[in-house]
DRENDO-1510 file (C-alpha; in Angstrom, 1 decimal, always signed):
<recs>
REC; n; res; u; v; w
REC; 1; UNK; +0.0; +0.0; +0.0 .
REC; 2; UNK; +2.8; +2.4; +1.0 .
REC; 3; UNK; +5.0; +1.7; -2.5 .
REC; 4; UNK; +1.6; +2.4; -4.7 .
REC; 5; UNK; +1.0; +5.7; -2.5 .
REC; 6; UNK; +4.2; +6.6; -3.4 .
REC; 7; UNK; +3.8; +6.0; -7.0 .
REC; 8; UNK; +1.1; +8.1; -7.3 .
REC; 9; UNK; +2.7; +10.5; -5.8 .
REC; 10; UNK; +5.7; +10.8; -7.9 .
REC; 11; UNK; +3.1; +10.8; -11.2 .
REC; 12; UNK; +1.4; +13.6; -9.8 .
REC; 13; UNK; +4.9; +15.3; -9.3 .
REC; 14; UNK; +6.0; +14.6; -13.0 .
REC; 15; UNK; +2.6; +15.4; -14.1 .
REC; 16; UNK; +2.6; +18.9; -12.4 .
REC; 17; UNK; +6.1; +19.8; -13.5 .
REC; 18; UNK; +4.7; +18.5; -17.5 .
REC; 19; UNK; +2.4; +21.0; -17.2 .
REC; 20; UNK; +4.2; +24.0; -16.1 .
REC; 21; UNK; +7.0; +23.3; -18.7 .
REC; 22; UNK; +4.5; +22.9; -21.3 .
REC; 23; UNK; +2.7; +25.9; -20.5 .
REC; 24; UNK; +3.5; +28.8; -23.4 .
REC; 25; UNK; +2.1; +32.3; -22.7 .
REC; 26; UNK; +0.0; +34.1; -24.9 .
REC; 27; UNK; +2.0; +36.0; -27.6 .
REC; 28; UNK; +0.8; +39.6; -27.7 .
REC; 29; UNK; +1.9; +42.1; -30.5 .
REC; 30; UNK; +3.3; +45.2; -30.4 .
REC; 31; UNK; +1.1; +48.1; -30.8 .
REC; 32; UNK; +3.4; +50.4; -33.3 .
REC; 33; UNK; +1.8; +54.2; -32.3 .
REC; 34; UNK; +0.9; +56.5; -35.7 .
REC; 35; UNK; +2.9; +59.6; -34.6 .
REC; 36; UNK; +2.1; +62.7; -36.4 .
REC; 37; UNK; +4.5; +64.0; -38.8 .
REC; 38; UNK; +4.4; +67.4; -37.2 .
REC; 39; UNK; +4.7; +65.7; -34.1 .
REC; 40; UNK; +8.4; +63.6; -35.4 .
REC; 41; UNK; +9.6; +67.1; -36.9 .
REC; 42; UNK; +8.9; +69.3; -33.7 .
REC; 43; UNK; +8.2; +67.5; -30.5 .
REC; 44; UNK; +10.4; +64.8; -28.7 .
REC; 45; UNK; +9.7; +61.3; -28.2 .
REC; 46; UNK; +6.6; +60.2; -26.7 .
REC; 47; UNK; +6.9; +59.5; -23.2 .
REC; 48; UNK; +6.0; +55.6; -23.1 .
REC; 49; UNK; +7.5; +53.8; -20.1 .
REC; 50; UNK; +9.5; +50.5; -20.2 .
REC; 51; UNK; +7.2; +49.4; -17.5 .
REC; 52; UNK; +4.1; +49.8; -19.7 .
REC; 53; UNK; +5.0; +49.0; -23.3 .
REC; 54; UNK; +1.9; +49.3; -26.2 .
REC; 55; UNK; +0.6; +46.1; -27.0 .
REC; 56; UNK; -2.8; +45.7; -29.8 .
REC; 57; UNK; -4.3; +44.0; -27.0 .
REC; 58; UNK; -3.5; +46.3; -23.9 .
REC; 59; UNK; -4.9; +48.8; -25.6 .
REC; 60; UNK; -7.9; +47.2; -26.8 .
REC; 61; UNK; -8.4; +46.4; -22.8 .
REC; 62; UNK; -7.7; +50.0; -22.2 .
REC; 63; UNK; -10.0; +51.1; -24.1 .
REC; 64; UNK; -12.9; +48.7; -23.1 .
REC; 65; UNK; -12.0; +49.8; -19.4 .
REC; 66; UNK; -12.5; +53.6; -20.3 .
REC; 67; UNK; -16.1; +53.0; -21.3 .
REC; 68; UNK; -17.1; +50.5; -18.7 .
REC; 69; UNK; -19.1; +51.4; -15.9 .
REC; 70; UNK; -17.7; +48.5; -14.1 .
REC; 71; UNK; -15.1; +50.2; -12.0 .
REC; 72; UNK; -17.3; +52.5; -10.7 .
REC; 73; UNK; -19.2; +52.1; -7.2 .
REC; 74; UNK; -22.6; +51.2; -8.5 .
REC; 75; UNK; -22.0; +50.4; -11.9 .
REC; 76; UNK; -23.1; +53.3; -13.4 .
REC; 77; UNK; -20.2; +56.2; -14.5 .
REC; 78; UNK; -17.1; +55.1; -16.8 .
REC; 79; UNK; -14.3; +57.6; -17.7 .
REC; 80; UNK; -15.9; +58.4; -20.6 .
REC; 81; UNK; -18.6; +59.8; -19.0 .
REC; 82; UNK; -16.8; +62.8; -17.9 .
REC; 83; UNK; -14.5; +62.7; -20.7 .
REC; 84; UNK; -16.5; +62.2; -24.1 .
REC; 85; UNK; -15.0; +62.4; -27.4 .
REC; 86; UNK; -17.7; +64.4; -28.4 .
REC; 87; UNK; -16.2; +67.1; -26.6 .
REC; 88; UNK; -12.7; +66.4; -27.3 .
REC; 89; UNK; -12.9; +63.8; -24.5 .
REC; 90; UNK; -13.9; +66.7; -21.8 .
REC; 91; UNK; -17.5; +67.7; -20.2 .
REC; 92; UNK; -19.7; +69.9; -21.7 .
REC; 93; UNK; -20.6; +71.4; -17.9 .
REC; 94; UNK; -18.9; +73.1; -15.5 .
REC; 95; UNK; -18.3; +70.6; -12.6 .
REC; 96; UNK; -18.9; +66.5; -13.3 .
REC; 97; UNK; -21.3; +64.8; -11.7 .
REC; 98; UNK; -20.2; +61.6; -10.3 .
REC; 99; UNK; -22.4; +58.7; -8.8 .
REC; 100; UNK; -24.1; +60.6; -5.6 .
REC; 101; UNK; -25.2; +63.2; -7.4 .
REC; 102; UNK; -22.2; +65.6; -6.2 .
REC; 103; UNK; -19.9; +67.8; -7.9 .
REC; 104; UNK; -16.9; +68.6; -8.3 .
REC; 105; UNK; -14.8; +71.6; -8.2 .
REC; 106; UNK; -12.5; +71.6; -11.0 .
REC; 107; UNK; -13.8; +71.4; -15.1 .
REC; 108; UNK; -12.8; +68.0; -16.5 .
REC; 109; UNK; -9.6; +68.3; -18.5 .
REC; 110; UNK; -9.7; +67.1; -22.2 .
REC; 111; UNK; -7.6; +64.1; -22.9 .
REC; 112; UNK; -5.5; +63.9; -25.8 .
REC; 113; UNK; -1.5; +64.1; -26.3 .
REC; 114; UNK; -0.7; +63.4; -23.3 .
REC; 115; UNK; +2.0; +61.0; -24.3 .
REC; 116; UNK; +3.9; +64.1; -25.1 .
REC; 117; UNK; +3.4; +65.8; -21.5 .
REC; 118; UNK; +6.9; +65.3; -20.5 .
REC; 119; UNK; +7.0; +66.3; -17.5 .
REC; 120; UNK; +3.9; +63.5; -16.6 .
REC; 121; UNK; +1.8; +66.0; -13.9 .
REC; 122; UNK; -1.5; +65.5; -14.5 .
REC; 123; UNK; -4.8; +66.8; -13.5 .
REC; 124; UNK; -4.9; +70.8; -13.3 .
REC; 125; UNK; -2.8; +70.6; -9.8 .
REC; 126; UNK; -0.1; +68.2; -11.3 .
REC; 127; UNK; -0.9; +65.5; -8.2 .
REC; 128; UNK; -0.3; +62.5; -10.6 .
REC; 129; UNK; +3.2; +61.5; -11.8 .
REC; 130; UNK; +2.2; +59.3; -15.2 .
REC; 131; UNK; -0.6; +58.2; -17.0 .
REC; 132; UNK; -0.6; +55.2; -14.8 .
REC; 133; UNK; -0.8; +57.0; -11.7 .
REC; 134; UNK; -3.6; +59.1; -13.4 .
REC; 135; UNK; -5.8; +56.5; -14.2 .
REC; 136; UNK; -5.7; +54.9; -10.8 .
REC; 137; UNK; -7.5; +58.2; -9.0 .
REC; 138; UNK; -10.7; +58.6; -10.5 .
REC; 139; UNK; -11.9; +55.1; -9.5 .
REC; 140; UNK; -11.5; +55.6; -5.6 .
REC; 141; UNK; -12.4; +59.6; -5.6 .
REC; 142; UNK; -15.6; +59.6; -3.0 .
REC; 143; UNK; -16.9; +62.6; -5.5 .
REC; 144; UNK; -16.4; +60.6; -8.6 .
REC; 145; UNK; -16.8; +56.5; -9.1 .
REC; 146; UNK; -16.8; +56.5; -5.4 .
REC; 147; UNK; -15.6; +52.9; -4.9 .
REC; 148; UNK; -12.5; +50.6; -3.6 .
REC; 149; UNK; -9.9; +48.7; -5.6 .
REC; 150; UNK; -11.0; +45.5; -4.0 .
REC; 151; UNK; -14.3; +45.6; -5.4 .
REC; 152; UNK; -13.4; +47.2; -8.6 .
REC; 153; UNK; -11.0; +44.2; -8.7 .
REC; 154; UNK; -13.6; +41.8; -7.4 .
REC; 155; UNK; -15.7; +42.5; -10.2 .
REC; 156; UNK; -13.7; +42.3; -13.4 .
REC; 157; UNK; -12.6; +39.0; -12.2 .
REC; 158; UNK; -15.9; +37.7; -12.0 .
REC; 159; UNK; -16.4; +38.6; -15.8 .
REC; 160; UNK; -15.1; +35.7; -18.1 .
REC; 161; UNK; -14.6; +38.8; -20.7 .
REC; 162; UNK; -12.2; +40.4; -19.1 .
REC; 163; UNK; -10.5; +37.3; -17.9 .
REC; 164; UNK; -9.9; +36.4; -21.2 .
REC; 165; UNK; -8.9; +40.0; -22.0 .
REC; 166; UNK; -6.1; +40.6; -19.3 .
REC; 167; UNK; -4.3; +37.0; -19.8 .
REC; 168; UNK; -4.1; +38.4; -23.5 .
REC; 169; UNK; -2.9; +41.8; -22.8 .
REC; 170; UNK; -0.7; +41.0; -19.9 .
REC; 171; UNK; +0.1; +37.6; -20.3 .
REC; 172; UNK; +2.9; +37.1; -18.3 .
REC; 173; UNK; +0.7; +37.7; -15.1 .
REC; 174; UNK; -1.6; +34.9; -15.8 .
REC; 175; UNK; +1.7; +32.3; -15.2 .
REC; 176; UNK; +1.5; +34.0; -11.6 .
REC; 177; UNK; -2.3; +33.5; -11.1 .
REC; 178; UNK; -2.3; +37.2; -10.6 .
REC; 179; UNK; -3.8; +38.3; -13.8 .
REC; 180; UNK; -6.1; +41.2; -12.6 .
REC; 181; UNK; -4.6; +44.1; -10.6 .
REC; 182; UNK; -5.0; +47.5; -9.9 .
REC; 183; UNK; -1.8; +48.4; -11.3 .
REC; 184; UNK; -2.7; +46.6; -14.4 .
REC; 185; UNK; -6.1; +48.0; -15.0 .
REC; 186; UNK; -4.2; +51.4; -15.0 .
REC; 187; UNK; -1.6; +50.3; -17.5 .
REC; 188; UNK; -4.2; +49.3; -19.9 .
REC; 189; UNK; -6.1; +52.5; -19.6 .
REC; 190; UNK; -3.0; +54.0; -19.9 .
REC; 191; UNK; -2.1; +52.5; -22.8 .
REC; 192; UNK; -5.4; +53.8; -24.6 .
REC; 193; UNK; -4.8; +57.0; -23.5 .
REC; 194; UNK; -1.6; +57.6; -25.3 .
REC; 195; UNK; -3.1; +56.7; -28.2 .
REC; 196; UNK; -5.9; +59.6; -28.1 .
REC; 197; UNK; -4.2; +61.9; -30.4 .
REC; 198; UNK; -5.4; +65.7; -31.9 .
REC; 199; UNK; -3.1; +66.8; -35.0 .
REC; 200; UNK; -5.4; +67.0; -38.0 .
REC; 201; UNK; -6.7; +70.7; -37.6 .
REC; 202; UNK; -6.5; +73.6; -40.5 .
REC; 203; UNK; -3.4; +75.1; -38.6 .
REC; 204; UNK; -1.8; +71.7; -38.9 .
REC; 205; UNK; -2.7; +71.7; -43.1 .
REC; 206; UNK; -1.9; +75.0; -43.2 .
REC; 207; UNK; +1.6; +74.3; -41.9 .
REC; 208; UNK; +1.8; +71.3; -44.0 .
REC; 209; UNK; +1.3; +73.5; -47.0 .
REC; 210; UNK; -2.2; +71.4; -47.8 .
REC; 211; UNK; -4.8; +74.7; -47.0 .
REC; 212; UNK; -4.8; +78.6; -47.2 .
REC; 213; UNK; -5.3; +80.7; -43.8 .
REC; 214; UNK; -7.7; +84.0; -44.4 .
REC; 215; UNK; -6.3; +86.9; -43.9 .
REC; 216; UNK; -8.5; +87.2; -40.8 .
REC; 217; UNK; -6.7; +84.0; -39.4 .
REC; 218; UNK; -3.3; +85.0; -40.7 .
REC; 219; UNK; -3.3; +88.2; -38.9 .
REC; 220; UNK; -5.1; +86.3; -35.6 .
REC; 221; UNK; -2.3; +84.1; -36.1 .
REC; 222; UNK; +0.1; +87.1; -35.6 .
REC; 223; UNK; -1.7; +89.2; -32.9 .
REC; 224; UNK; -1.2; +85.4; -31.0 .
REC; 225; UNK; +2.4; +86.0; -31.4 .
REC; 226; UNK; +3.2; +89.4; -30.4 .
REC; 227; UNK; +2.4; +91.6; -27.4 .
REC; 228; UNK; -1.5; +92.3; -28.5 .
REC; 229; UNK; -1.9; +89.2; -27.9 .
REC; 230; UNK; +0.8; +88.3; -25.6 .
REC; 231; UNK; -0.8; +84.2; -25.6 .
REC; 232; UNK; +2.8; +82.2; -27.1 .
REC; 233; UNK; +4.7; +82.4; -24.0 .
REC; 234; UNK; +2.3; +80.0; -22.6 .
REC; 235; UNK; +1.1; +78.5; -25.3 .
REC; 236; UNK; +4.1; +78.1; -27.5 .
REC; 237; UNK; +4.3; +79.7; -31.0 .
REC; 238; UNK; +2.6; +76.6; -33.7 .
REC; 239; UNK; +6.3; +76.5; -36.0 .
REC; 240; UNK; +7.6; +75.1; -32.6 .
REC; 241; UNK; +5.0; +73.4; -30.5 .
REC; 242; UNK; +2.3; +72.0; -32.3 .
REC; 243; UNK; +1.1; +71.0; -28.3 .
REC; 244; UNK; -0.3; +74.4; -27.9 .
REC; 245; UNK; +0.8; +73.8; -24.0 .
REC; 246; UNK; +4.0; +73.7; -22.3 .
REC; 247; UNK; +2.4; +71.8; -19.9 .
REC; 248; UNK; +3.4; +74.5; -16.7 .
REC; 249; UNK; +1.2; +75.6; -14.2 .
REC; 250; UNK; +0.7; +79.2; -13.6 .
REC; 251; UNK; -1.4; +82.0; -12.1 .
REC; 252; UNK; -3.0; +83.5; -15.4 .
REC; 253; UNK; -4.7; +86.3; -13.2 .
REC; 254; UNK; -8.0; +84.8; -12.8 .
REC; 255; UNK; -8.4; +85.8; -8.8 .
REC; 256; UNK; -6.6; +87.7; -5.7 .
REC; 257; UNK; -8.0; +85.9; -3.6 .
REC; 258; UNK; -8.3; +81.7; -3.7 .
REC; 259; UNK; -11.1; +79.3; -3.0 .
REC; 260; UNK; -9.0; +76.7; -4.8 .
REC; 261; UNK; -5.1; +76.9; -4.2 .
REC; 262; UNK; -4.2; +74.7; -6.7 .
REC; 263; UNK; -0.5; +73.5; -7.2 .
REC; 264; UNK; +0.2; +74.4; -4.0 .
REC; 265; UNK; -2.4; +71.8; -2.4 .
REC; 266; UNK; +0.2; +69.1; -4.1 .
REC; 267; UNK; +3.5; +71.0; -3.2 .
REC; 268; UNK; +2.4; +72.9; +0.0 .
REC; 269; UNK; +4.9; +76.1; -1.2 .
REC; 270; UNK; +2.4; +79.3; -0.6 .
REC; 271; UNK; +4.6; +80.2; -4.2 .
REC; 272; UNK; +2.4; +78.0; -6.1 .
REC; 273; UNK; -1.0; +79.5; -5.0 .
REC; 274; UNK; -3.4; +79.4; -7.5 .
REC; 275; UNK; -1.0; +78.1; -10.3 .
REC; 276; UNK; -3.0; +75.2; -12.8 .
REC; 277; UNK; -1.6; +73.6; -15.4 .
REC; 278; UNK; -1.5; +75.4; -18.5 .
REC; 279; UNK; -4.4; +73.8; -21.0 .
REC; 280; UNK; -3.8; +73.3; -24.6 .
REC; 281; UNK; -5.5; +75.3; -27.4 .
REC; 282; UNK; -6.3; +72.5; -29.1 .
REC; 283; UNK; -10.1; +71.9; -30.4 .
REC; 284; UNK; -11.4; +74.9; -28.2 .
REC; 285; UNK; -14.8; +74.6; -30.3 .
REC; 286; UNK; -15.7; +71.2; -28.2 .
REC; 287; UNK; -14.3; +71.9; -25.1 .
REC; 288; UNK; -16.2; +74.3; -23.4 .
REC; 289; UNK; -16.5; +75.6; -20.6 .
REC; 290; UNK; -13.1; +77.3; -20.0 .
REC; 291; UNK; -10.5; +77.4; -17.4 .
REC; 292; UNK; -9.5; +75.0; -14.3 .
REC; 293; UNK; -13.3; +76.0; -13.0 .
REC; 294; UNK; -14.7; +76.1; -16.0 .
REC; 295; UNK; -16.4; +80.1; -15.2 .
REC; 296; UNK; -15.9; +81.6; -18.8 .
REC; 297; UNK; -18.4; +79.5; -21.0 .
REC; 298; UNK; -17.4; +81.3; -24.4 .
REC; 299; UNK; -14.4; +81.7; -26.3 .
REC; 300; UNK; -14.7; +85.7; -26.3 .
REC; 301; UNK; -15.2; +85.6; -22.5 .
REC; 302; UNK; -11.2; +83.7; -22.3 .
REC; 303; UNK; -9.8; +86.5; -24.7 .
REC; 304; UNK; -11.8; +89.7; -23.2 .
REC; 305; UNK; -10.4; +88.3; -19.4 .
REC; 306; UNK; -6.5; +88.4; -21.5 .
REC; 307; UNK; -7.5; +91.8; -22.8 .
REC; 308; UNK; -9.0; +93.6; -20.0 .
REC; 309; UNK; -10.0; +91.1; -17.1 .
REC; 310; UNK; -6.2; +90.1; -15.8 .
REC; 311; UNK; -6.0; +90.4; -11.8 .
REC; 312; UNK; -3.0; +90.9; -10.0 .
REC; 313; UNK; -2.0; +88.4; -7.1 .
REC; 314; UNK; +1.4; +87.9; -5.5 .
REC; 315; UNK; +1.7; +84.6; -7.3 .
REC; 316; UNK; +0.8; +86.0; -10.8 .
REC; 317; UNK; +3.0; +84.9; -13.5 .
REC; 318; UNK; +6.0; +86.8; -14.7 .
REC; 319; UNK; +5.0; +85.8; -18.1 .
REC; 320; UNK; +1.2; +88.4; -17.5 .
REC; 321; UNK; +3.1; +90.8; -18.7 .
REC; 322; UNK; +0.4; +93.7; -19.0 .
REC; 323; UNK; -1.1; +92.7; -15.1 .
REC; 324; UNK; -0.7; +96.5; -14.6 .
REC; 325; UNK; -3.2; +97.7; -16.9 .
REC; 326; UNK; -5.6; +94.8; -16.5 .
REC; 327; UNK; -4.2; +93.0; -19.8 .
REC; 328; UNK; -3.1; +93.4; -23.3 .
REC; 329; UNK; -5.9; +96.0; -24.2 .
REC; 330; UNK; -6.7; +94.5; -27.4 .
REC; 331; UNK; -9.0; +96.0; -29.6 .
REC; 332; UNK; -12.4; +94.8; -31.1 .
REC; 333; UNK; -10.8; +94.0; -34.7 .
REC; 334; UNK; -7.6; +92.4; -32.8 .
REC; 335; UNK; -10.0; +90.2; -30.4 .
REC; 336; UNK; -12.1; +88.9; -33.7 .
REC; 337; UNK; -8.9; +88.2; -35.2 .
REC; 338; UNK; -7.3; +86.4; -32.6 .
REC; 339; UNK; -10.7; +84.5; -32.3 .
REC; 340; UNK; -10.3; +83.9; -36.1 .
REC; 341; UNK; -7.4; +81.9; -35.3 .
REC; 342; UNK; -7.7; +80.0; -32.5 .
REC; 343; UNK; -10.4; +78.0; -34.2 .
REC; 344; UNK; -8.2; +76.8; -36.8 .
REC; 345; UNK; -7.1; +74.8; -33.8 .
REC; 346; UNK; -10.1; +72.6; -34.8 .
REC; 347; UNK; -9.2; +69.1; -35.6 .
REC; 348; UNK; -12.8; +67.8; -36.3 .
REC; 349; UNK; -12.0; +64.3; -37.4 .
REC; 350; UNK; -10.9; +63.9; -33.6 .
REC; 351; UNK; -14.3; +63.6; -32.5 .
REC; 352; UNK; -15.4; +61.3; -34.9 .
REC; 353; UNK; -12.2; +58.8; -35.4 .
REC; 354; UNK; -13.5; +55.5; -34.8 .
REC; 355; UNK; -10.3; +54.5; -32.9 .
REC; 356; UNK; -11.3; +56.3; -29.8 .
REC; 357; UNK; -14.9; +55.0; -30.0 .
REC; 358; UNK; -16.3; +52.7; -27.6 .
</recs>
């Protein structure tokens, strides 16, 4: 009895160590990332951690996870629903709503190019270092999904769909039986995100020699690049940084006083009150309503604050250059002008390219 005890122990042993020298994981492909031409000639490489590289089917899980309601509290609010595509993947109201009906205090910040923010702050105080990080807050903010990691967790492993879809996208997890993280459900999402790109506007043709500018537009264009308008140092010039960001936080003059202290709630310096991270110019049209509160709901109210509305405040950027008389002072020509412009920042195919869609 004792020898065939031991026989059947020794099968199992060989049998056991068959199978995990048998076992092959899943071969995923590289995901190869359609950089804009203007993007190669101007802008650095993409920041894409070795951590975290693009695979077809991490972000194909990424971007299933950005519409799905499952990681929220009570299964009702995805990332999308703050940050449509419509609306060049912002809100179209001033504060989001999340799942108990409360909201928040800060506009929803349009995604797209962030794989070029280079110095990886996100949100309009900067309190998330990389994409990864980013995509791990929303899901346990009590004003947002409102809900825990365990359950979030809990949930997508009791779905045979997304099972399936995490061994395939991280396949070297499912040798550890740990195939469904946290830290993997922000990689995919991150993933997805870097792959939201805006670079097809009439400025971008224009540059590319494809369209015409107005003369309008033109001298917009110009007015954006000299003291009447006095908007490149923040914003970059176009021939240099087709971002339309450098991706700095600053006091643009919006308030002496602050309700919201912005960067300096993440860096506790009293320097940084009421400094928020410098938003892009990109596809103004859809992403309304302006500013890290969203209190200007038109375009003309963001350029008449630059031209007469400018508020001094000990932290106010040295860049505000005309603070002293309020701002640049433009006149009603220079302001249609400079309007003129800005809207060839439109890239309208962006809200319609099926690669973002759900």
């Amino acid at each position: 009895m004792k020898n065939y005890l031991y026989i059947l122990f020794i099968i199992a042993i060989i049998s056991c160590k068959s199978d995990s020298e048998s076992y092959v994981p899943y071969q995923n492909t590289a995901y190869i990332l359609a950089i804009p031409q203007i993007f190669a000639d101007k802008l650095p490489n993409p920041v894409i951690p070795n951590s975290n590289p693009f695979t077809v089917e991490g972000v194909a899980l990424g971007k299933k996870l950005f519409y799905d309601p499952i990681l929220s509290g009570d299964g009702t609010q995805s990332c999308a629903s703050c940050h449509k595509q419509v609306d060049g993947f912002t809100d179209d109201v001033q504060f989001s709503v999340g799942i108990d009906n409360i909201e928040g205090n800060r506009n929803s910040m349009p995604l797209f190019n962030m794989a070029w923010n280079l110095n990886e702050k996100f949100f309009w105080d900067g309190r998330s270092i990389g994409l990864e990080s980013q995509a791990l807050d929303p899901v346990t903010n009590v004003v947002e999904m409102h809900n825990t990691w365990q359950n979030a967790i809990h949930d997508l492993k009791n779905s045979s769909v997304y099972q399936d879809l995490f061994n395939k996208a991280f396949p070297e997890q499912t040798a550890m039986d740990t195939n469904i993280t946290k830290e993997l459900v922000a990689k995919a999402i991150a993933q997805f995100e870097r792959t939201i790109i805006s670079a097809n506007s009439k400025f971008d043709k224009y540059l590319n020699g494809e369209v015409n500018l107005t003369v309008d537009e033109l001298e917009g264009f110009n007015i954006f690049n000299d003291e009447r308008g006095d908007c490149f140092h923040c914003h970059g010039t176009g021939n240099s940084n087709p971002l339309w960001t450098d991706n700095i936080f600053r006091n643009n003059g919006l308030d002496a006083i602050f309700t919201d202290i912005g960067l300096e709630e993440v860096t506790g310096d009293p320097n940084d009150r009421g400094k928020f991270k410098t938003p892009s110019l990109r596809n103004l049209v859809f992403t309304a309503p302006y500013m890290h509160d969203g209190r200007f709901t038109t375009l003309d109210e963001v350029i008449n604050h630059y031209s007469e509305g400018v508020i001094n405040s000990s932290t106010i950027d040295t860049q505000m250059l005309f603070v002293a008389q309020g701002g640049t002072q433009m006149s009603t020509l220079e302001k249609a002008q400079l309007k003129a412009f800005l809207l060839t920042l439109t890239d309208n195919e962006f809200i319609t390219n099926p690669d973002f869609q759900e």
